[in-house]
VEXTINU-62798 format. One line per 5 residues: number of its first residue (from 0); their letters; for each residue x, y, z of C-alpha. Coordinates in steps of 0.25 Angstrom, whole numbers, plus 2048, in hexadecimal, padded with zeros to 3 digits. Last residue first. Example, Ala and Ser with C-alpha at 12.3 -4.5 7.8 and 13.67 -1.06 7.14 Angstrom:
<rs>
1	SA	837/7FC/81D | 831/7EE/81F
</rs>
This chain:
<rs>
459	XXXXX	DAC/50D/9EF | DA9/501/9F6 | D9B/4FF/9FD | D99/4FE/A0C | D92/4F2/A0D
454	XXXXX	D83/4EF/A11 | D7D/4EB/A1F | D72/4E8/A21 | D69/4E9/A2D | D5B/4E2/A32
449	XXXXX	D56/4E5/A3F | D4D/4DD/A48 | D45/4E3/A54 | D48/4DE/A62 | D41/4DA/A70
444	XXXXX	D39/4D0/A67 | D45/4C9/A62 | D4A/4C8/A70 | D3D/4C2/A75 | D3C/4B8/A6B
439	XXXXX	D4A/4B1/A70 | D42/4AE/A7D | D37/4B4/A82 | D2B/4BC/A7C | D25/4B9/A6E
434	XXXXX	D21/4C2/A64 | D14/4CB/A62 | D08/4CA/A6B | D05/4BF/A74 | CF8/4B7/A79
429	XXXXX	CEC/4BC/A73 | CF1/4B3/A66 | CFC/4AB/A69 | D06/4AA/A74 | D16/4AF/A78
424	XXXXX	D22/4AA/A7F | D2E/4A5/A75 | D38/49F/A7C | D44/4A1/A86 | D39/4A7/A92
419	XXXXX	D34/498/A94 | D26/49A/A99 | D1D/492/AA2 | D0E/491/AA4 | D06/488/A99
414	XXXXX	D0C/47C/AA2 | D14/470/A9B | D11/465/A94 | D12/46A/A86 | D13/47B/A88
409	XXXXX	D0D/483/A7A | D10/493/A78 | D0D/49B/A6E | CFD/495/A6E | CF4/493/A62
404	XXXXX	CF4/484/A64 | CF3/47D/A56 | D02/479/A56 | D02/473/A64 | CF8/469/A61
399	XXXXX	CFE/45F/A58 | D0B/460/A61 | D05/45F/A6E | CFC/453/A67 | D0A/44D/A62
394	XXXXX	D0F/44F/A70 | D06/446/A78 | D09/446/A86 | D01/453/A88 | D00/45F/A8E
389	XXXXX	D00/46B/A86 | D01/47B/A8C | CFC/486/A82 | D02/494/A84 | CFF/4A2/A80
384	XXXXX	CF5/4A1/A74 | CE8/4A9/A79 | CDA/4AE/A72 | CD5/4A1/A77 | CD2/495/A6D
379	XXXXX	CDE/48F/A6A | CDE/486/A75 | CD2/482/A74 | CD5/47E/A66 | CE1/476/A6B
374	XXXXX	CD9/46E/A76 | CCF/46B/A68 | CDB/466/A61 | CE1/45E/A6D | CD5/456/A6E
369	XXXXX	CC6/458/A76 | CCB/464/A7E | CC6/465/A8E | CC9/472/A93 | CCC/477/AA2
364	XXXXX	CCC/485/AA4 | CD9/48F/AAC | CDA/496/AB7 | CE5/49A/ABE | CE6/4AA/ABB
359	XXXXX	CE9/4B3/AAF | CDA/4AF/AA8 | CDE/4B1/A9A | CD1/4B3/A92 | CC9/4AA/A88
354	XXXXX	CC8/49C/A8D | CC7/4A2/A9C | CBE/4AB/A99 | CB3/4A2/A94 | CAF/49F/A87
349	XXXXX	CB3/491/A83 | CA9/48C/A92 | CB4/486/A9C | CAE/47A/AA0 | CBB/479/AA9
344	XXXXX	CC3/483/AB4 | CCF/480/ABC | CD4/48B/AC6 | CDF/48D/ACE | CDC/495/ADA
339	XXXXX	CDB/4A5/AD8 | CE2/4AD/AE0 | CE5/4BE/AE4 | CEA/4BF/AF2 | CE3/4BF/AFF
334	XXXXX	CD9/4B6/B01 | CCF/4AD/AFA | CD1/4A3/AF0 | CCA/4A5/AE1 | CC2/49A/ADD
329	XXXXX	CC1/48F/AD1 | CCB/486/AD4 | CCC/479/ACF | CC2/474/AC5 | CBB/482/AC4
324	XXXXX	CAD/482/ABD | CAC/48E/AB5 | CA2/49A/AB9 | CAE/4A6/ABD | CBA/49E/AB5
319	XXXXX	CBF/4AC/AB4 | CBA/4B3/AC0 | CC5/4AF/ACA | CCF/4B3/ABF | CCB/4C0/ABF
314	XXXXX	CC9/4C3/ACF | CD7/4BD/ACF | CDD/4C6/AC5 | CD6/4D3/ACC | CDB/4CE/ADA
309	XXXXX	CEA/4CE/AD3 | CF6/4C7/ACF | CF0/4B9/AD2 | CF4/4B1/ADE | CFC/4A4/ADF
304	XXXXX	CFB/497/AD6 | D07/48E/AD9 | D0C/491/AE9 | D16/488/AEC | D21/492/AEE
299	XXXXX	D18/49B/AF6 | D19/4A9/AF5 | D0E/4A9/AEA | D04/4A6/AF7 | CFA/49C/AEF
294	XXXXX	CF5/492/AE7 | CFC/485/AE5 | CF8/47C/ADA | CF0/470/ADE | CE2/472/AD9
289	XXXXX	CE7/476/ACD | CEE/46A/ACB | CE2/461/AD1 | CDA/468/AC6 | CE3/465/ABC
284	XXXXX	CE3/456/ABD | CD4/456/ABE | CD2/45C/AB2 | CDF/458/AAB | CD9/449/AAD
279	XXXXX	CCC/44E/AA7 | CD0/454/A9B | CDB/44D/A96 | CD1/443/A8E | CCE/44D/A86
274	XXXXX	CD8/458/A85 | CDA/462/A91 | CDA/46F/A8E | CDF/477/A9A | CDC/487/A98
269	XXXXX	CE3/491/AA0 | CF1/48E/AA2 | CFA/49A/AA4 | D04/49E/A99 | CFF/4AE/A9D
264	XXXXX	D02/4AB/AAB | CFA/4AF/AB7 | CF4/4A2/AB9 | CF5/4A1/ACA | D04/4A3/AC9
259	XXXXX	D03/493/AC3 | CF4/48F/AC3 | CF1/48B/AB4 | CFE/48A/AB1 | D02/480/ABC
254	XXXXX	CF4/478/ABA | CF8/477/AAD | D06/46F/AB0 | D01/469/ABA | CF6/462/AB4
249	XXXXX	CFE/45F/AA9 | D06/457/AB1 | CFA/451/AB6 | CF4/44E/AA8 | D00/449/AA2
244	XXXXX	CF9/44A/A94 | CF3/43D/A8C | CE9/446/A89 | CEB/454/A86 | CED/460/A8F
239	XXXXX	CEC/46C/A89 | CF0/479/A91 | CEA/485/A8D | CEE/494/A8F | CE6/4A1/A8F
234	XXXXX	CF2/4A9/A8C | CF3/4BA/A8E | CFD/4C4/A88 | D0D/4C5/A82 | D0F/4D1/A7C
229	XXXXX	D17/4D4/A73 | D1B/4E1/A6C | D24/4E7/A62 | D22/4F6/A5E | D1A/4FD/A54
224	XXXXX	D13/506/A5E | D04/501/A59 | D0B/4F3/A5C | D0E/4F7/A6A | D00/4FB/A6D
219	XXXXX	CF8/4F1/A67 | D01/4E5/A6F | D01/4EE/A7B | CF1/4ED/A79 | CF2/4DE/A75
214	XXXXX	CFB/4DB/A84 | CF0/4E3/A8C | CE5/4DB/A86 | CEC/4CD/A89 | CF2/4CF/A96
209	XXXXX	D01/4D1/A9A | D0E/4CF/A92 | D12/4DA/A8B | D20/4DE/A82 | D23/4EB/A7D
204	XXXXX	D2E/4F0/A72 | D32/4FF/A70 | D2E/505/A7D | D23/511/A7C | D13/50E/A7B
199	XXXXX	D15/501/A80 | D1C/506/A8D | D11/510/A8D | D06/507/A8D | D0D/4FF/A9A
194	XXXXX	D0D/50B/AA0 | D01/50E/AA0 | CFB/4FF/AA1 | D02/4FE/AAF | D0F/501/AB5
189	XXXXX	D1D/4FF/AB8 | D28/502/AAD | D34/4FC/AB0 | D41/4FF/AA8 | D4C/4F5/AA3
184	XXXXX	D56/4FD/A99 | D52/50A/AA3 | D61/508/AA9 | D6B/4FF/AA6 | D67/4F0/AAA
179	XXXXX	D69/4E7/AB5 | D66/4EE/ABF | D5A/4F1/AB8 | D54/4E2/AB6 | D54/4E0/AC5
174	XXXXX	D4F/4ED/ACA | D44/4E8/ABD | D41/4DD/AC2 | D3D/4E1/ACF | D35/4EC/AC9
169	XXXXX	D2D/4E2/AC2 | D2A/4DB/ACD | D25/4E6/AD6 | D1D/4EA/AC9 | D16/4DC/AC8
164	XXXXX	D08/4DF/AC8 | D09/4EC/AC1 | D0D/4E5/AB5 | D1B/4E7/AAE | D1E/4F2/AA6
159	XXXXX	D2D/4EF/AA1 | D35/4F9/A9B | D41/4F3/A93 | D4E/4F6/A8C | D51/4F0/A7E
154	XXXXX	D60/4E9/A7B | D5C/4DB/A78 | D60/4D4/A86 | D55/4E0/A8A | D47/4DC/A82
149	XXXXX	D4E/4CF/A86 | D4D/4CE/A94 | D41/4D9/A96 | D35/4D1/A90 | D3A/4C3/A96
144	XXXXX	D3C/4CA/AA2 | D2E/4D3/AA4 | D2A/4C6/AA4 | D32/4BD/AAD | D31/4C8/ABA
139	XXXXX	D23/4CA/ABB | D1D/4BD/AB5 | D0E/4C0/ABA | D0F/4CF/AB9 | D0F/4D4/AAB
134	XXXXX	D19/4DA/AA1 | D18/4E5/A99 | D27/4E6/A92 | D2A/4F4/A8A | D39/4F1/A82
129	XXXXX	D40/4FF/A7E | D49/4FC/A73 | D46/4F3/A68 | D52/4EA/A68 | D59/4E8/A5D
124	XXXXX	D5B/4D9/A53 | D64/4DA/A48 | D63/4D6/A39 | D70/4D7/A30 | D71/4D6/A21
119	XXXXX	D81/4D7/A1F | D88/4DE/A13 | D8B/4D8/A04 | D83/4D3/9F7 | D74/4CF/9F7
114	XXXXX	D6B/4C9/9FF | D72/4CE/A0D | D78/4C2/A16 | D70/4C4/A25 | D76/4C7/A31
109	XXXXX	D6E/4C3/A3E | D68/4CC/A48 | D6A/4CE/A58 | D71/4C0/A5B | D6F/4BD/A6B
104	XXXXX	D79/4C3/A75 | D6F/4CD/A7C | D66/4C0/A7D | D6F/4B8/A88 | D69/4C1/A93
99	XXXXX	D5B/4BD/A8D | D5E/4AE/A95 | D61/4B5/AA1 | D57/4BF/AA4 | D4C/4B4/AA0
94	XXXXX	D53/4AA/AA9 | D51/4B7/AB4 | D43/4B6/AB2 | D41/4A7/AB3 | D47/4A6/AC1
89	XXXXX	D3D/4B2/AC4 | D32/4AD/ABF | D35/49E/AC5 | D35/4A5/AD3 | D27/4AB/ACE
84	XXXXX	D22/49C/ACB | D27/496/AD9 | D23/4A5/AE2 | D14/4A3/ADC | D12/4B1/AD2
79	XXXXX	D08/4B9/ADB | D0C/4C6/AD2 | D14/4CE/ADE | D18/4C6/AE9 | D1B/4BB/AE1
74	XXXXX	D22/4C1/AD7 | D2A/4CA/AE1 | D2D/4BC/AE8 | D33/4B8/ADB | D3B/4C5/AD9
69	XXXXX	D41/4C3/AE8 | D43/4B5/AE6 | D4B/4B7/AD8 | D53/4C4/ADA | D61/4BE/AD7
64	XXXXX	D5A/4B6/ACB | D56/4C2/AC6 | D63/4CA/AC8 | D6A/4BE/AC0 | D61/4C0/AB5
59	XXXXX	D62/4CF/AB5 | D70/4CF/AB4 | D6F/4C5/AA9 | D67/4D0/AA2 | D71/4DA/AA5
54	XXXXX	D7D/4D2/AA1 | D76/4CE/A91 | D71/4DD/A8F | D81/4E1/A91 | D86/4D6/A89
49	XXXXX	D7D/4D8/A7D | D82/4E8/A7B | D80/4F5/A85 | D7C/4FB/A77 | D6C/4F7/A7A
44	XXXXX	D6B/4FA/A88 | D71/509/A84 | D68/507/A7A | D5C/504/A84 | D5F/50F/A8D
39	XXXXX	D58/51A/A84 | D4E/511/A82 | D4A/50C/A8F | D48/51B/A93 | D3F/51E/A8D
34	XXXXX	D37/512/A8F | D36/515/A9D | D32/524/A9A | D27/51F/A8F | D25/517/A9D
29	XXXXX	D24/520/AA6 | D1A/529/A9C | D0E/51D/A9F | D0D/51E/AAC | D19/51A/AB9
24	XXXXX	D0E/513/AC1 | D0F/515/AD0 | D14/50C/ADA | D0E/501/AE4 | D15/4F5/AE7
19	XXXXX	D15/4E7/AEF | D06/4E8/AF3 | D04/4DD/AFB | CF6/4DD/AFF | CF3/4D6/AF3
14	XXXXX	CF8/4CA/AFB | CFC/4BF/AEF | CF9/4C8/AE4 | D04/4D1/AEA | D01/4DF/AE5
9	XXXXX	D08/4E7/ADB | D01/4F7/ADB | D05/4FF/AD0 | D00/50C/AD0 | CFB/517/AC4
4	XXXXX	CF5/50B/ABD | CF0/508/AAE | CEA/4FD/AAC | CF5/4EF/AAA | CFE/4EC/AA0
</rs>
């Protein structure tokens, strides 16, 4: 969620002349209204039956895919994302349709044998009813999907609030999703923080991604309610890179998710420990990466490391390694649009900001780690545990080491960035709240369990 608004305003990051629109917020009694109505059209949602929720989820797919340059380019236009990485968004949000349109059919419960003489124990999985989805701008057609795909394959219906920033976006979506769908199963609810408390203050289920303090406070909120709730908040991730490594593939791989849609992902690279003897090779190795990546117009296919969403995000992240020594980068270019070049920073005092906060931009600190143990202890010492990325040709150190990091998600040789939406998504400590996102997880949550028995009639 963002303050509070009584307009919204999507600008192009890349020209903030651009403005692609500009509507009034609905306020905090449209969506008690939105929510409302999703429950009295979520039995009817419900009772349709498996079949019905699997058709219309696949219809969604397909429409997706039908829509695929014209959704990218609204990404592009609309967040910054680089034309390659937000036509894979939208390749990767109609798989996500896809894959939960199989869910409708799964096993709902199991049948137990009572503990003692005749009848049937049953449990059975129900969906909550009205589900409330926050979602953020940076993945604007793959997020608010893997919340609403099976918060609907299991019979609830949705309101998503989605950030101001990608409002054009999310209406997009949801023209696609409706058509779909009966009507008022899938709602959209535009809007800032007012709406976005009064979506938690009413649906029956909620589901945030978005920054740390606001993600805790929905946390507080929906918990005093009683109702489910996960949220899925900030990373300040580390790649270790061990000796023996592939140092220029592990260059790549980092500088990738250090620079990649200019940082804005929460599984971005943002601390490099390089172990011993690893250190200066990946120093110079990673600065020649960083050096390389492609920044500029989003509209262009080769373009790597495009603008930042906003003049305010770039002014922050231009401060944050304000009186550090920049390896590569180091200075914000000039001209229209909001960008930072990728940056490298080393002598990185424990304190700084940028070993205690997440800095949503490509900017990450260089670390030297005498052994793997001490690179894990670094590791571990931020209030964060999104993802940890390990490079090393030595699995039994990748082994040893991976059950002492305090992270939910762990990549071997392979960037910090990158989600595969049929597993488990979801961090540690200041990272996540309550159970995971994605895959088999996300239906469980979407649900409440139920236990029946069922006793015979008896003879007279």
């Amino acid at each position: 969620m963002t303050a509070d608004v009584t307009s919204l305003i999507s600008r192009n990051p890349a020209d903030p002349t651009d403005i692609l629109l500009r509507i009034p917020a609905p306020g905090a009694f449209a969506a008690a209204d939105a929510v409302e109505r999703a429950r009295a059209a979520q039995a009817g949602w419900l009772a349709g039956g498996a079949a019905a929720r699997s058709a219309a989820l696949a219809a969604v797919a397909a429409a997706v895919e039908v829509a695929a340059e014209e959704l990218a380019s609204l990404a592009v236009r609309e967040v910054g994302k680089p034309l390659t990485e937000a036509r894979a968004e939208v390749a990767r949000t109609a798989a996500i349709w896809r894959y939960y349109a199989q869910a409708p059919f799964e096993p709902s419960g199991a049948v137990h044998e009572p503990a003692a003489g005749t009848g049937l124990l049953l449990t059975r999985r129900r969906p909550h009813g009205v589900a409330g989805l926050i979602t953020p701008w940076n993945f604007p057609f793959a997020i608010p999907s893997w919340k609403a795909a099976p918060a609907l394959a299991v019979g609830n219906a949705v309101v998503l609030k989605p950030a101001p920033e990608a409002t054009a976006c999310a209406q997009r979506l949801a023209e696609i999703v409706q058509q779909a769908l009966p009507a008022k199963v899938f709602t959209l609810l535009p809007g800032g923080s007012a709406e976005g408390n009064a979506l938690v203050s009413a649906a029956d289920v909620v589901s945030f991604t978005g920054s740390t303090a606001v993600g805790q406070a929905v946390a507080r909120a929906a918990t005093a309610r009683g109702i489910p709730v996960q949220a899925e908040m900030g990373g300040l991730n580390a790649a270790l890179v061990l000796p023996g490594a592939d140092i220029e593939r592990a260059a790549a791989h980092i500088a990738a998710a250090i620079a990649g849609f200019a940082g804005q992902k929460c599984t971005a690279t943002s601390r490099v420990i390089a172990v011993g003897a690893a250190h200066d090779p990946l120093r110079e190795a990673l600065a020649e990466a960083l050096r390389a990546v492609p920044v500029g117009d989003p509209a262009d296919a080769a373009t790597v490391c495009g603008p930042l969403i906003s003049e305010y995000a770039r002014d922050q992240v231009g401060d944050a390694w304000h009186g550090l020594r920049a390896l590569v980068g180091g200075a914000v270019p000039q001209g229209p649009g909001w960008y930072v070049a990728p940056t490298l920073v080393e002598k990185v005092a424990p304190g700084h900001r940028l070993l205690r906060e997440e800095v949503f931009g490509p900017v990450a600190a260089l670390l030297p780690a005498d052994d793997l143990a001490h690179a894990v202890r670094i590791t571990n010492s931020v209030p964060y545990g999104l993802v940890t990325s390990v490079h090393t040709a030595d699995l039994d150190a990748a082994l040893t080491g991976l059950d002492r990091l305090d992270t939910g998600m762990i990549r071997i040789n392979a960037p910090s960035t990158g989600v595969d939406f049929h597993l488990p998504f979801g961090g540690a400590k200041a990272s996540s709240h309550g159970p995971r996102e994605q895959g088999r997880a996300a239906l469980e949550f979407y649900t409440t369990s139920r236990t029946y028995t069922l006793s015979p009639v008896q003879a007279t």
